[in-house]
N, C-alpha and C positions, 0 to 999 in steps of 0.2 A: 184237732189232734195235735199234741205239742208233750214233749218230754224231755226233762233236764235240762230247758231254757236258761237256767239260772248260768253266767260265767262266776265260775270260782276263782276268787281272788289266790287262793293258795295254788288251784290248778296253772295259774299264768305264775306264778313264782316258780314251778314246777318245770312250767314249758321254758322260762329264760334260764334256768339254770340246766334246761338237755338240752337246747341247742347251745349252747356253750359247752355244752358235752361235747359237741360235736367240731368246736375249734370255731363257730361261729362267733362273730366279735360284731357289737351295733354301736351304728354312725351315724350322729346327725349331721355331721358338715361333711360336703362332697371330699374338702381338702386334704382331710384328715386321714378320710378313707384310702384316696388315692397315692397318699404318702407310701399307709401302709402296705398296699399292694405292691406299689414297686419297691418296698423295701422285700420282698419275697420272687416275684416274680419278674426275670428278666425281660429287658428291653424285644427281644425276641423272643420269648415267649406273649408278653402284648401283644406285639405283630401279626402271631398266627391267631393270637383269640381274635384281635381284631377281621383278620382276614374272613375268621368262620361265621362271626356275626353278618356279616356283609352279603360272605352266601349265604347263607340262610334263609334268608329273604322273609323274616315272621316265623318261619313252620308250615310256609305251602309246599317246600320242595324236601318232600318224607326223608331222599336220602342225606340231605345236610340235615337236617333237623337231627337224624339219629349221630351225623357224625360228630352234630353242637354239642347233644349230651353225651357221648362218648368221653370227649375230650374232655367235661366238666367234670367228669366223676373217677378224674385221678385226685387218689387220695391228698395230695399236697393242693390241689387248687379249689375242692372243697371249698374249704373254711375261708378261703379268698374270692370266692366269688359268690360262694350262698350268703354271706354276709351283706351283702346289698341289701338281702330280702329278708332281711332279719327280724323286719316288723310286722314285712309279707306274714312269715311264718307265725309268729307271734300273734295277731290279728285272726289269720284265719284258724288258726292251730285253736284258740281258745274257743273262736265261735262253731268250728264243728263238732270238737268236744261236747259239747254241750247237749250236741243233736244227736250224739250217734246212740243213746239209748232210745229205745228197747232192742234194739239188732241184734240178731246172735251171730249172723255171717255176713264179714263184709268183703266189700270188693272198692279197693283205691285203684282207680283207672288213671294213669299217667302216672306214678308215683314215683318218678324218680329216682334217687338214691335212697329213696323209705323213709324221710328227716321227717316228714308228720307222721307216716305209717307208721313208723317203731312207736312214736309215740303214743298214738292212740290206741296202741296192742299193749302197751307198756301204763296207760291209765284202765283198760278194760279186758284184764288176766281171763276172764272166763266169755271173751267172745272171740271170734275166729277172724285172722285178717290176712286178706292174697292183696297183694299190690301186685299189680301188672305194667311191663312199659315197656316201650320198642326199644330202648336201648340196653344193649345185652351190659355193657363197661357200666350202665346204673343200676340193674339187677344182680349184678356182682355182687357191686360196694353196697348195695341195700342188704344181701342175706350174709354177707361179714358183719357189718355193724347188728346184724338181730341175735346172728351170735353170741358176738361180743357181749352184748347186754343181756344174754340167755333169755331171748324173750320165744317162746314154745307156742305161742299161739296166731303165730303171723308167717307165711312162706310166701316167697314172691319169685314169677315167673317172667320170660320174657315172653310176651304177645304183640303182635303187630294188627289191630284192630283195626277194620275188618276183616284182611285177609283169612286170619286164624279163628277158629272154633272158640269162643267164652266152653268153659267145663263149669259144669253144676250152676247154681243159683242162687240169689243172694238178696237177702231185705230188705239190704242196705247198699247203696254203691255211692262213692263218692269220687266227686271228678272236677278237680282246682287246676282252668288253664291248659286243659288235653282237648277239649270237646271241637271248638271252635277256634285256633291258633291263629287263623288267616289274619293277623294284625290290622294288614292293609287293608281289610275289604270293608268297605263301610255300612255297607246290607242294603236295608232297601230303601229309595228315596221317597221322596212326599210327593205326596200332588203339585206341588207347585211350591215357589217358597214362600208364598205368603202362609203355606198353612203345615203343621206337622201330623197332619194324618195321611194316611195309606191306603195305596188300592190294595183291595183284595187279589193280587196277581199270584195266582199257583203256579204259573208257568213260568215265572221266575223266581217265584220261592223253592222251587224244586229245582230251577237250574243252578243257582245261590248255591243249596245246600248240596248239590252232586259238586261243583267245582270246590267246594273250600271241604269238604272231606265230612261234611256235618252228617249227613244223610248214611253214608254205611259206620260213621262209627255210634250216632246213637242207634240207628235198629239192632247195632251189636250187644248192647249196653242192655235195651232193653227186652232183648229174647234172653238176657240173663237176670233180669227180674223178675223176682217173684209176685202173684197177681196183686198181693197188697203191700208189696214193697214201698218204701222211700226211695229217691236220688237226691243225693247235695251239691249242688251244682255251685262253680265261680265260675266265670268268664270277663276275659273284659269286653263287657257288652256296657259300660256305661255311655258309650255314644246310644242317640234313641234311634238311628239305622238298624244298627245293629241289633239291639235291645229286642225289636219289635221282629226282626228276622229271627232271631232266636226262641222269641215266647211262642209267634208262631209253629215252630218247626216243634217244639215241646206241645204245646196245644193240639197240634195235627194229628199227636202219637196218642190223644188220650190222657194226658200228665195234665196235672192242677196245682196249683200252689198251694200247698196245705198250711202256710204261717206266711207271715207280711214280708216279702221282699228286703233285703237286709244291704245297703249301699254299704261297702267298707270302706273305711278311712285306716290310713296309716304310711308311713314313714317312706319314703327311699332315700337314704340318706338325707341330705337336707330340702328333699320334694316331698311336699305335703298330697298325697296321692287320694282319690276318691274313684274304688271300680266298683265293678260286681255291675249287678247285686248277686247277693249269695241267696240263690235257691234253694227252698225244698218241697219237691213237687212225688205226687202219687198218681195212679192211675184214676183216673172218673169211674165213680160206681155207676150203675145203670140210673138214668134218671136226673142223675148230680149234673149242670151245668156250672161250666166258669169264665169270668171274664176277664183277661191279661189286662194291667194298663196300659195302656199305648201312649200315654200323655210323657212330656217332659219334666222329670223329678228338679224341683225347684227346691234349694236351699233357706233355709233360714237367713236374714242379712245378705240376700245373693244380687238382688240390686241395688245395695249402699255403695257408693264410691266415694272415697275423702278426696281433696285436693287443699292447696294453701296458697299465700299470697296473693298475685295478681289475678288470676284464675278463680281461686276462693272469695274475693273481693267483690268482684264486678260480676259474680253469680248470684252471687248475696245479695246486691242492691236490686238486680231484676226480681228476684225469686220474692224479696222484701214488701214488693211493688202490688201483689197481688194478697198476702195472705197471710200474717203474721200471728196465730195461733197462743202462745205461750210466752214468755220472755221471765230469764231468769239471770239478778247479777251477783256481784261481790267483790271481796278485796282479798289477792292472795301476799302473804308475804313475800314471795319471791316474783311472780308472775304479775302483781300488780292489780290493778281495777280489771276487772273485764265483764263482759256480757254475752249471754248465750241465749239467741234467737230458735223461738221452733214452729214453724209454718208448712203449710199446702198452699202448692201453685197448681192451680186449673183444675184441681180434682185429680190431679194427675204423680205429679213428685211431693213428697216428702224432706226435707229439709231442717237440720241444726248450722246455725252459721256461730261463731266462735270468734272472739277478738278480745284484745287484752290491748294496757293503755302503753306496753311494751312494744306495741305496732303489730304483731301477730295475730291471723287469721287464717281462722283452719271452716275448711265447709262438708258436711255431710248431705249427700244426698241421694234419691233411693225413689224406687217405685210404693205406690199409694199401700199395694200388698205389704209394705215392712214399716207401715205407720205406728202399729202398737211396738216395735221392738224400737224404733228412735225414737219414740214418746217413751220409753222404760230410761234408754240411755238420759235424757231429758230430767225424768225423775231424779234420776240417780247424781244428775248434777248437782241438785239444788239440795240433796242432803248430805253428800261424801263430805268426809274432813280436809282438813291441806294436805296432809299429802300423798292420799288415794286421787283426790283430784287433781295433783299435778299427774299421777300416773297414769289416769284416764287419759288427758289432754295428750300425753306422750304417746300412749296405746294408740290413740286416734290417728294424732298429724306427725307422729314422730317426735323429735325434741329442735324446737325454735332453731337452735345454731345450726341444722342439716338443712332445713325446710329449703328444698327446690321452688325459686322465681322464675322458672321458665315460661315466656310469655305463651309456648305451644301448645303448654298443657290443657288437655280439652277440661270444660268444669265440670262434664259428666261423660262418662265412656262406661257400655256394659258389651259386656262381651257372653253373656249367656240368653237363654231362651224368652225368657223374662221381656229381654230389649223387645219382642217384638208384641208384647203388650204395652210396653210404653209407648213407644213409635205407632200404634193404631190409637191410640188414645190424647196425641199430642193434637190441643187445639189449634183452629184455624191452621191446617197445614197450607204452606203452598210449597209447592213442587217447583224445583227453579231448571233444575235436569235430572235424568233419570236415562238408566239404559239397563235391560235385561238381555240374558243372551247364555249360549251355552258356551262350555270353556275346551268340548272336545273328547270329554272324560263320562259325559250323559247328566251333568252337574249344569241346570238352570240356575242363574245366578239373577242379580239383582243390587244394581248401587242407584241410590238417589240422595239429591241434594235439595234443599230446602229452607225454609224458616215457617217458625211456629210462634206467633206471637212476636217479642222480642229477641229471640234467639234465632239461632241458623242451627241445622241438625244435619248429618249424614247419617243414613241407614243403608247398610247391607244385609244380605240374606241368600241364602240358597236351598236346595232342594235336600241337604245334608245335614241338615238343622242348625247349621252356623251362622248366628246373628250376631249385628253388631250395629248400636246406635252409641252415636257422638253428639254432644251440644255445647254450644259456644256461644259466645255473647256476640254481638252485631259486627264488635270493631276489629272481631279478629274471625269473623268470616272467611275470609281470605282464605286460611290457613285448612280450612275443609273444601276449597275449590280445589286446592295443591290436592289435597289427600284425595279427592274426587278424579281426577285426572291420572294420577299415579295409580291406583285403584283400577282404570280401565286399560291399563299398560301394562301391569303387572296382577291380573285378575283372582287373585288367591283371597283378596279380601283388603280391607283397606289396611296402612303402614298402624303397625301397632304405636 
């Protein structure tokens, strides 16, 4: 089942130009941003924004949450604070577009001030659209602005869901960021942290979902679906606690993914953000089964790490030691003689090492999974011209004159899911210390220290799917017994 997948390139020229209708302005550096906001808003008015964010606490506690958006949806601070979300908007504005045919009636759950809702009433003149939201000061400014823009096929009310009645039924409902707000709650833990799978616990998937408000607002949701309805869900469910607390609570009700799960990327100001994923689920026909993922969404390029100098050196010449693959040189006019190494150690990392007769040394390296993407980069070396391949080099390690010599820097650090297939796959480990333990919060944790071959390696891990392996070369050991130590002092995880 799938319709109107295609994003229209003229439909996103459409959406940058009505949020800009809307007094919305987009930022990519924080600075800029923040210039312009206090050029509009006073020192005291910051204050109380700041004060409300504070209460607020996520969106567990319903009556600051109503009072957050209350105060956002004075007309003047609009276009100064939805500005943030500008790519928010843009991002998701374009990919649910896309989705919302064949609906004739829809329903926008959480919708704010209406800035997608006008929108999508405003790309789809002959379908029907209620946006509903607890805050009565955003249901205002939402049915002024649909005025304003004469748009006849959208009305919006204020609802406090569940308390209130849903009226009539809808094909379509759509719900970005209302469903599940509990920011802080990280859902359900693993079995233990060596692994990221899940008990089957009802009796705390059902306490989960009564405490963070999940449980009466989707059954509200869905006694207003109709029986072969769609839902377009966003949440930020990209932690996989959460993720899997969420597909469950969907799955329980019946609901199925009917297209592939959609991770969004885009903008906040100068943070490159990845949430979601953005759902679209239906109910199970008779018969029909289906199976959520439950696993950890791994990136393209997610366990490369560059590093240079000292660091990039003295990982080079271990890594050198066991497995040298490829090797490709030349002569740049500006950069000199240099030589680009590409090897596997142990079956395990992946490796491009880089040096020039300039003294510059730059090292890539990466789990065995991202072997065909640095064997591409590899390729790409040995045919680019001068000066795409000085840009590569730049792209990679930065430009020579910045390049950081700090002797701490580890020559591999990953900080995603990934680490803990590398870390189970590092030959000959030995364990030199090690301590698991709880931190207080129902969070098992887990630091150990070690060596694997010629290197020394710390790995952390916990029941919240937070991994995190380091590796270093023999003579600077040391420097991960500190972080091993500090680590059990301060137990959040080792010193970034």
């Amino acid at each position: 089942m799938g319709y109107g997948r295609e994003e229209s390139p003229e439909r996103n020229l459409d959406l940058i130009r009505y949020l800009q209708s809307w007094g919305l302005r987009e930022f990519r550096d924080e600075a800029s941003y923040y210039q312009w906001q206090r050029s509009i808003l006073s020192e005291e008015e910051l204050r109380d924004l700041g004060r409300l964010i504070e209460h607020r606490h996520g969106g567990e506690q319903v009556d600051c949450d109503i009072e957050f958006y209350d105060v956002l949806a004075r007309p003047d601070l609009v276009p100064v604070l939805y500005s943030q979300r500008f790519n928010y908007f843009l991002t998701l504005g374009s990919s649910i577009c896309s989705r919302i045919p064949p609906a004739n009636r829809v329903l926008d759950f959480g919708c704010g001030v209406g800035i997608l809702t006008s929108f999508f009433a405003q790309q789809y003149p002959g379908v029907e659209f209620v946006g509903i939201d607890r805050s009565s000061r955003s249901i205002e400014m939402a049915c002024l602005e649909a005025e304003k823009r004469q748009l006849t096929n959208i009305r919006f009310e204020v609802s406090q869901v569940p308390q209130y009645q849903l009226s009539g039924t809808y094909d379509l409902i759509l719900s970005t960021q209302a469903l599940f707000q509990a920011e802080r709650e990280p859902g359900l833990p693993s079995r233990s942290w060596r692994t990221f799978q899940r008990e089957g616990d009802f009796k705390r998937q059902e306490q989960l979902e009564i405490r963070t408000g999940l449980q009466g607002r989707l059954n509200a949701l869905l006694s207003a679906l109709e029986p072969v309805g769609r839902m377009i869900i966003f949440e930020k469910t990209w932690n996989l606690g959460r993720r899997i607390f969420f597909q469950r609570a969907l799955g329980a009700r019946g609901l199925r993914p009917i297209s592939a799960p959609i991770p969004c990327r885009y903008w906040s100001l100068d943070e490159a953000v990845i949430d979601g994923p953005l759902y679209e689920v239906s109910r199970l026909s008779k018969g029909e089964s289906s199976v959520w993922n439950e696993e950890p969404y791994r990136e393209p390029g997610e366990t490369l790490y560059r590093c240079v100098g000292l660091s990039a050196h003295r990982m080079g010449l271990e890594l050198a030691l066991d497995r040298v693959l490829e090797t490709a040189s030349g002569i740049h006019s500006r950069m000199g003689s240099w030589i680009f190494r590409f090897g596997l150690w142990n079956q395990v990392l992946v490796w491009g090492f880089y040096e020039n007769s300039s003294g510059f040394k730059g090292l890539v390296i990466g789990g065995e999974e991202d072997r065909d993407l640095l064997h591409h980069v590899f390729e790409t070396i040995k045919q680019i011209q001068e000066p795409d391949f000085e840009r590569l080099v730049r792209d990679f390690w930065g430009h020579p004159a910045n390049a950081k010599y700090d002797s701490a820097i580890p020559c591999y650090e990953n900080h995603h899911s990934s680490a803990q297939n590398i870390y189970e796959a590092l030959p000959s480990k030995h364990i030199q210390q090690e301590s698991t333990f709880q931190n207080g919060e129902g969070r098992e944790m887990h630091i150990e220290l070690g060596a694997t071959k010629s290197l020394a390696y710390l790995y952390w891990a916990n029941t919240f799917d937070q991994r995190q392996l380091v590796l270093m070369d023999e003579e600077r050991a040391h420097i991960l017994k500190a972080y091993y130590r500090e680590s059990l002092e301060s137990p959040q995880g080792p010193p970034a």
